[in-house]
N, C-alpha and C positions, 0 to 999 in steps of 0.2 A: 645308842643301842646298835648293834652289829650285827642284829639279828636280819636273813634276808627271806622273803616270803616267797612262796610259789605263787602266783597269779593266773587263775585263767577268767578271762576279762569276756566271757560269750561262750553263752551256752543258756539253752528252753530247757522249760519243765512240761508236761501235758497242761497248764494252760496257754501255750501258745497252740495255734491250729494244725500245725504242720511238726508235734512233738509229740512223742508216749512217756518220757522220761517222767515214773512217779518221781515225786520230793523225795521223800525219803529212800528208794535206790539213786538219786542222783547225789544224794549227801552220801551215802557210802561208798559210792566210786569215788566220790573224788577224795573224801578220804583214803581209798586201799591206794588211788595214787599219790598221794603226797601231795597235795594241793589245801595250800594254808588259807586263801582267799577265793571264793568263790560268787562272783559276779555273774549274775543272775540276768539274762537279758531279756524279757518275755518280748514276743511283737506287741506295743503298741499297751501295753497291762504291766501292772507291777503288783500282781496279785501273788503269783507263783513266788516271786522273791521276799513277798512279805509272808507267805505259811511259812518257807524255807527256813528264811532268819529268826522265828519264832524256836528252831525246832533245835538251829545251830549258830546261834548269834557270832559267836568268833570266827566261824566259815563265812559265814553268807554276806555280799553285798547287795543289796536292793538296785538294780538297774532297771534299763528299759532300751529296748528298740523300738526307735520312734519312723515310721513313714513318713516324709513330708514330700509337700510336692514335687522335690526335686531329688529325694531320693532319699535316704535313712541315716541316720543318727543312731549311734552308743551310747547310751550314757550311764556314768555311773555317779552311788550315792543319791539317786533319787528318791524324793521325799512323797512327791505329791505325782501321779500317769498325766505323762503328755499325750495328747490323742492323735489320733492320725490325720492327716491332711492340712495340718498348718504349711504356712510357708516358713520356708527353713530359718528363717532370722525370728516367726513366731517363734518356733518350737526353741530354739537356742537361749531366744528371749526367756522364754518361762523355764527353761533349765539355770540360765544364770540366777535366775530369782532365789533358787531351790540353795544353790551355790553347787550345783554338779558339775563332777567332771564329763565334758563332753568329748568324744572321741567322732570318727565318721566310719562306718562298717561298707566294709570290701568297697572301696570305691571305685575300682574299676571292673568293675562284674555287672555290666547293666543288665545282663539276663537275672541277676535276684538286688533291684533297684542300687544300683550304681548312679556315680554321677558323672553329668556332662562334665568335661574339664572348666569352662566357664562359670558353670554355677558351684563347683567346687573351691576356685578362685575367689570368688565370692564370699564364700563363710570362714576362709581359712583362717582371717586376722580375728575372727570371733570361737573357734575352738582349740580345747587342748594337744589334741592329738589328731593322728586317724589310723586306721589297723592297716599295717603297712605287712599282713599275712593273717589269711584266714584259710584256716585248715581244709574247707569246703570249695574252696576256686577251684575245678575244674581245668581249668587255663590258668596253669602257672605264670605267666606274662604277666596279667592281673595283680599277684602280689609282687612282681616285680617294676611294674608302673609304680605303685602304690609305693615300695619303699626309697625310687629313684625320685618320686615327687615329696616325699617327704623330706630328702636330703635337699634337692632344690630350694626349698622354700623354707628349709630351718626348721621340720615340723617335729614335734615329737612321737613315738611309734607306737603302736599297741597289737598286739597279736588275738588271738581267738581260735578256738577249735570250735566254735559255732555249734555247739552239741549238740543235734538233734535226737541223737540217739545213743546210750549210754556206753557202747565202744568207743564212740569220738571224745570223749571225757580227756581230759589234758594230752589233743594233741597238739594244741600249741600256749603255752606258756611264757610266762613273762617272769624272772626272777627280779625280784626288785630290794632294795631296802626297807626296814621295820616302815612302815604308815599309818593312820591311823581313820583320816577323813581325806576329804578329798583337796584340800591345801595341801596337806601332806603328799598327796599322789602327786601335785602338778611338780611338788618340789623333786620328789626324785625318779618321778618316769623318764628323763633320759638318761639315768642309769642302770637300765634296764637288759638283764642279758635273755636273747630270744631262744628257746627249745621248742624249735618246730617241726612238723611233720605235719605232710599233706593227709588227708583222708581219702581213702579210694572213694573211685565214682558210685559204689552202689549204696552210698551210704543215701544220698539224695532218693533212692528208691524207699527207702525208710521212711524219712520226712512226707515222700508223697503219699505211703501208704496211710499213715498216721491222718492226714489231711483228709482222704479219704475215711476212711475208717469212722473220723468225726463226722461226717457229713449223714454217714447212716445209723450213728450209735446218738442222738441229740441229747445234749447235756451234758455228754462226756466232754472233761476238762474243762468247762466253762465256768466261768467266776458265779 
């Protein structure tokens, strides 16, 4: 099949803490943009991507952003929430279980849990990728650490628009070939072509309001 898909591989719904994005307006943006795959990455929950793919099963991938001690994990095709605070060979451990594709989100952004280069060195012989751009870096350098480390060490590349907020909805994209689960992903993510674009700084004003906002509405977006 010749068929190639738009991918955006990171992006919240309101139930991560730091998101307003209902479900169902985040399924029509990315639909009005042309985006065939949508990967779902809640913090640390895979609640948001399981209503999602209930509503748009050929859209939606069930992900998850995992916290670990040493900094954060992408993943996708997730079956089963990893929780936060494993150490990063747990959490990878019980991704492999699942058979997830694992990726590593902005790893060089230690202001929104980045990692040391040591401990990054560490897990790289056990994940698929890492997001070598994410629409949300602030300090462009960041995703260019991130894509000069990726070529270093053979890695393969994953991009994100990090959606917090339904204007950042495919600003960065991955075009890839027809896939189907996530063997399929490992086989042709390095034939991936990237359409990116940064997101302006005030988007992060978003997210924090959101965060906020949660803090004094209770029960808003919680599982």
């Amino acid at each position: 099949m010749s068929q190639f898909l738009k991918v955006e591989f990171h992006c919240h719904t309101i139930y991560s803490p730091d998101s307003l994005n209902f479900v169902p307006d985040l399924l029509k943006r990315s639909r009005e943009k042309g985006i065939d795959r949508l990967i779902i990455t809640e913090h640390n929950s895979i609640y948001g991507a399981q209503l999602a793919r209930e509503l748009d099963p050929e859209l939606v991938i069930i992900g998850e952003e995992i916290l670990t001690q040493k900094g954060e994990l992408l993943a996708s095709f997730v079956k089963e929430k990893i929780p936060a605070g494993l150490t990063p060979m747990e959490a990878i451990e019980r991704l492999k279980n699942q058979g997830a594709f694992i990726s590593v989100s902005h790893p060089f952004d230690l202001r929104r849990h980045g990692w040391q280069t040591p401990d990054l060195l560490e897990i790289i012989p056990f994940v698929d990728a890492i997001e070598v751009f994410n629409a949300r870096c602030i300090n462009p350098e960041h995703n260019r650490l991130a894509q000069s480390f990726a070529e270093d060490h053979n890695l393969a590349g994953t991009v994100g628009s990090d959606a917090h907020i339904l204007f950042e909805v495919g600003q960065a994209t991955l075009s890839l070939p027809y896939f189907e689960g996530a063997d399929d992903l490992r086989t042709v993510i390095r034939q991936g072509k990237q359409i990116t674009h940064l997101s302006p700084a005030w988007v992060h004003l978003g997210s924090g309001l959101a965060h906020l906002y949660k803090i004094f509405v209770p029960g808003y977006g919680n599982e």
